[in-house]
Structure formats: structure tokens, C-alpha cells
N, C-alpha and C positions, 0 to 999 in steps of 0.2 A: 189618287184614289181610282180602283175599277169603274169603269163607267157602270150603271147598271143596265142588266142582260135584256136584250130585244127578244122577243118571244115570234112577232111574228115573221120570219124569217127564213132564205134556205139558208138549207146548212148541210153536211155532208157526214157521213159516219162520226167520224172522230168527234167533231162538233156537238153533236147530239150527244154522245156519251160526256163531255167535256163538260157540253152549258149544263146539265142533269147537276154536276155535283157546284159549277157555278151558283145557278138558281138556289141550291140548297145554300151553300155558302152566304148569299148574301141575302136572305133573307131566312134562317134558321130559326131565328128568336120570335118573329109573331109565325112563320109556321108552325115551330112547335108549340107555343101558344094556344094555338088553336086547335091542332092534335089532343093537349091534353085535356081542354075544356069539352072540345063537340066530340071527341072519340072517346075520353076518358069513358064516360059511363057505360060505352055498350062490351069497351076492353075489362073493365071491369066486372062487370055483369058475367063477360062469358069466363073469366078466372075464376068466379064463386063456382061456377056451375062445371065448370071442369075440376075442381078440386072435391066436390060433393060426389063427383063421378067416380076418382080415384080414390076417396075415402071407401065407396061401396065395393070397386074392385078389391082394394087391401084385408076388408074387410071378407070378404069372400073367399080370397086363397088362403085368410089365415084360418077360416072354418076345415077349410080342405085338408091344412095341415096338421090342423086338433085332432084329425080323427069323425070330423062331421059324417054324417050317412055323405053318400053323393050327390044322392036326389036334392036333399037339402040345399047343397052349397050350389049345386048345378042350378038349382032353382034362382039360388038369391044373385047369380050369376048374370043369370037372364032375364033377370030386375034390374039390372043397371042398363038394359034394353028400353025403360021406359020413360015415365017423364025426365028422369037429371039427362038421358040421350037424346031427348026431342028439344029439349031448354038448349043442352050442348049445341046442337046444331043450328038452332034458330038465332042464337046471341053470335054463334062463329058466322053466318050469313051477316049477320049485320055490322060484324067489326068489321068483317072483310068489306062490304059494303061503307062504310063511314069511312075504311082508311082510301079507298077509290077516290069517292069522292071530294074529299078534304081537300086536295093538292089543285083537283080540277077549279072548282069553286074559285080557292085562294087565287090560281093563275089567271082565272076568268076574269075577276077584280082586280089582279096587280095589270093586266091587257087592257081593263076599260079608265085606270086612275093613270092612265103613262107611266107603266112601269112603277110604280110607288105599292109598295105593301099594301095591303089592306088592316085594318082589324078585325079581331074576334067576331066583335058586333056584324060588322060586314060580309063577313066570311060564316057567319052561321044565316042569314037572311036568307045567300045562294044555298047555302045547305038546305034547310028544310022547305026551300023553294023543289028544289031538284030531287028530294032523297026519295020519293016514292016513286017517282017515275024509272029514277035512277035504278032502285032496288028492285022491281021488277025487270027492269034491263038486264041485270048483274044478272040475276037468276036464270034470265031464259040461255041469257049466254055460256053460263056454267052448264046448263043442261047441254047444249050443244056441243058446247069445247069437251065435255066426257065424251060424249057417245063418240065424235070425232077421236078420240085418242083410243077408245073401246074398235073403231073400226082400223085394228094392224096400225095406230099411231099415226101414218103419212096424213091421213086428212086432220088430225088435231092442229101436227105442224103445219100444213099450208093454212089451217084456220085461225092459226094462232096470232098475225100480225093484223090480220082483219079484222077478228073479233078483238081484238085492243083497240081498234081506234075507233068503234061504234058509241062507247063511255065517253070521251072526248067530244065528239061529235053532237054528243044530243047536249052536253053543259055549253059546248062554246057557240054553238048556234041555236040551244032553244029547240030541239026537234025530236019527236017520238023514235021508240025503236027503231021501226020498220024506212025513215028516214034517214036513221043514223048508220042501219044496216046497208042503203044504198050508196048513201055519200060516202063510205067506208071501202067497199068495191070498187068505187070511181078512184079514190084516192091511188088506191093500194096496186093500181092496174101499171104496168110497166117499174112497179119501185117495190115489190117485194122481198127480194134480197137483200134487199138495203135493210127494210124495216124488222123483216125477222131475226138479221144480224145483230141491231140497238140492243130487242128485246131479250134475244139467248142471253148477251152477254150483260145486261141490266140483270136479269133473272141470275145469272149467275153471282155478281158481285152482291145482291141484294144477301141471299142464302149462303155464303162466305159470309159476308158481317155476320148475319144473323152464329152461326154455326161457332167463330170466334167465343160469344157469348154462350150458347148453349152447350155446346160438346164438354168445357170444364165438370158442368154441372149436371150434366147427363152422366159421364164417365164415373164422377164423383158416386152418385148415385147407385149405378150398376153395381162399379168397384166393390162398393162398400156389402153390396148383395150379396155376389163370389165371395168377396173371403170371407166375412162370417156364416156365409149357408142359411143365408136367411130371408125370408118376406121381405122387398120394398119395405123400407120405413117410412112414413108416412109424411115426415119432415124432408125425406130425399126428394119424394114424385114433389112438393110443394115446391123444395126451390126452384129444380127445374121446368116448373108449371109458370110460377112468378119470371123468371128470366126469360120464358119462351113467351109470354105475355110483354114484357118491358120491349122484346127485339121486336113487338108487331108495328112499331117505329120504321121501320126499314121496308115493309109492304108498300110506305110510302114513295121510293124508289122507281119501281116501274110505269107507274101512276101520271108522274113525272116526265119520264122516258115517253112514253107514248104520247104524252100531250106535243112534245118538243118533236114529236114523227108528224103528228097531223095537222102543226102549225109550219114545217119544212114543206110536207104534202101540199097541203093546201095554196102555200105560195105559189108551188111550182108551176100548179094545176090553176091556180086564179089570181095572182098576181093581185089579191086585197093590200096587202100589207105595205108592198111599192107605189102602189096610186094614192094610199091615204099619204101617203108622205110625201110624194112631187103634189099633191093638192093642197099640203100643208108648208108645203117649200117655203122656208122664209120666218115661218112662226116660233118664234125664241123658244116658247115654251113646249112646243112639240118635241121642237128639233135637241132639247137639252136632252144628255146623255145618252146621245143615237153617235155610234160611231161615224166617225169623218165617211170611210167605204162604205155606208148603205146610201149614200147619194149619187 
């Protein structure tokens, strides 16, 4: 049997991308678990509210296509501008936000139980212990990683491996932004390369799954558009809406990835993880399921 996976540890490129699909691996069943219970409702949420959306859009081009004045349909157009696009946005901040933090929480509990799973119960405690501070974090970071890609792109990519391990930072140690934004900088200083390499290619495989699932039923969609010459059906934008909702599963990927950078980081940089374990030298139940090499 796989030992179970050390978290706090270095480890080297490959490693990082490797333990990412171990960690999922062997503990998939109470993470998803707990994905569907503490994320189910806000993934939920933002599916009604996107589908409210695109009923008012289909809604609107088929006015266009009856022969409506323009004024009209331009109008009702510019009604989908309102509350279902402020709801849209505010329920997509906070799925995005819950699938962040989910994985974090989960790891933060499987690091302080010696590697053992947590529960639901457990893993929603750190949740609503952490979500508000977390969720103002997410945001200011988003604000920033835009305008960062808004200024010619190079500053989003240098900000890109930094601003990932600020979320890590404030769950595994308990510390406001402006802490996590510094401890983030320390980390990131001489090992950049490394960490933006994890994250391209997480990001990449993460949108590959995803696309596997959604491109069928997008294409399916379209297809069906072109050859009959006709308005989106309203059953098409749905199932691709529901499928592009089912893969927000995989958001949880990167989440992951960055935590397994700023528990390599951190090693390197402070050597926690090696001293709890020569001060724990000796203790059966520590030492159970730590590879022979970490001593």
C-alpha cells in the first residue's frame, strides 16, 4: 500500500506536479465529499443564475429575429445587464472563492491530523472559520492579477506565481492579507521559475479536463445552430451551462498545486517540517507512514 503523501516537504518540479494528482488520488472520496456539500450550494446558485441569464439573452435574439422594433430588443438586451449579471457575478466570485479554499482547509487538517483525511464536519469548521477573510483576499488579488495582465501581460505573469501563494499563506498560517502578501515575496524570491512552471502547466491540464468535457457539448450546441439556421435552443446553452458547472471540480487542481509550492517553499526557506520530525525522532506514531528518505 502507497504510504500516505508528506505535505510538508521539498520537492522539485516533477514532484509537485506528481504529488498534486497523488494527494487527489488518495484522498478523492472525502475531498469530494466535501466539495459537494460546502461548494455544492454556491455552484449551484451561480448555475440558476446563469441560466436565468441565457434564457434572457435567447430571449432577446429571438425578438430580433421576429421582426421586433430594435429599440425594443436592444433594450431588453441591456436588461440582461442587470440584476441576473450582478447575481451572475457575485455567486461566480464565490464558487470561485469556495473551490480555492476547499482544498486549502482540507490540506490544512490532513497537516495538523498526521496526514489522515479529515471530515466534512472538520473541513467546513476551517471553511467558515477562514471564508471571509479568504474572500476579500481572493478579490483584491483578482483586482490586481487583471490590471497586472491589463498592463502588456508581463506583469500579470511575473505576478502570477506570487499572487498564488498569498491564499496558502493566510489558511496555513492564520495571517491577514498584507502578511500573506509579504510571506509570499520571501518565499517566491530566488524560486520563481520553478513555481510559475508548476502553475502554467497545472493551469494547463486543469482546462484540458475541463475542455475534454465541455468542447462535446459546446460543438454539439453550435453545430446544431449552423445547420438549422437558427437561435441557440435553449436546451443547448443548458447543457453546456450544467457541464461547464459539473468541470468546476477541476478549479480544484491549482488550489492544490500552489499549496504543494508553498509547503516545498517554505521548507526550503525554514526548515519547519525537518526539525518537527528529528524532534519527533523515534515516536511510532509520527514516524508511521513517513517515507524511510525523509530522515
Amino acid at each position: 500500500m502507497q504510504p500516505k503523501i508528506e505535505l510538508v516537504k521539498t520537492r522539485d518540479f516533477g514532484e509537485i506536479i506528481g504529488d498534486t494528482f497523488t494527494f487527489i488520488g488518495q484522498n478523492w472520496k472525502p475531498l469530494l465529499k466535501s466539495y459537494v456539500i460546502i461548494c455544492g450550494f454556491f455552484i449551484v446558485a451561480n448555475l440558476i443564475v446563469t441560466l436565468l441569464q441565457q434564457k434572457q439573452l435567447i430571449g432577446a435574439m429571438g425578438n430580433q429575429m421576429t421582426n421586433v422594433p430594435s429599440q425594443e430588443w436592444r433594450g431588453r438586451l441591456l436588461g440582461m445587464f442587470g440584476i441576473s449579471y450582478f447575481l451572475s457575478l457575485v455567486f461566480g466570485l464565490l464558487s470561485l472563492t469556495s473551490l480555492s479554499l476547499l482544498p486549502l482547509s482540507f490540506m490544512a487538517l490532513y497537516k495538523e491530523k498526521g496526514n489522515v483525511a479529515p471530515d466534512t464536519e472538520e473541513v467546513w469548521g476551517y471553511f467558515k472559520h477562514y471564508f471571509f477573510r479568504f474572500l476579500g483576499s481572493y478579490f483584491v488579488i483578482a483586482i490586481v492579477f487583471i490590471i497586472g495582465f491589463a498592463l502588456c501581460l508581463v506583469p500579470g505573469f511575473y505576478l502570477m506565481p506570487i499572487l498564488s501563494l498569498i491564499l496558502p499563506v493566510i489558511v496555513f498560517e492564520n495571517v491577514g492579507l498584507g502578511q500573506g502578501w509579504s510571506k509570499s515575496f520571501r518565499l517566491i524570491k530566488e524560486n520563481w521559475w520553478q513555481t510559475f512552471g508548476v502553475l502554467i502547466v497545472i493551469t494547463i491540464i486543469t482546462y484540458a479536463a475541463m475542455m475534454v468535457f465541455v468542447l462535446p457539448a459546446t460543438l454539439l450546441t453550435v453545430g446544431s445552430m449552423f445547420l438549422s439556421k437558427t437561435k441557440p435552443t435553449s436546451s443547448g446553452l443548458m447543457l453546456t451551462t450544467v457541464v461547464s458547472a459539473l468541470c468546476y471540480v477541476f478549479y480544484m487542481l491549482p488550489s492544490i498545486a500552489a499549496a504543494l509550492c508553498y509547503f516545498n517553499l517554505n521548507e526550503q526557506k525554514e526548515g519547519t517540517g525537518l526539525m518537527n520530525r528529528i524532534n519527533n525522532f523515534g515516536n511510532n506514531d509520527l514516524d508511521a507512514g513517513l517515507p524511510k528518505e525523509e530522515y
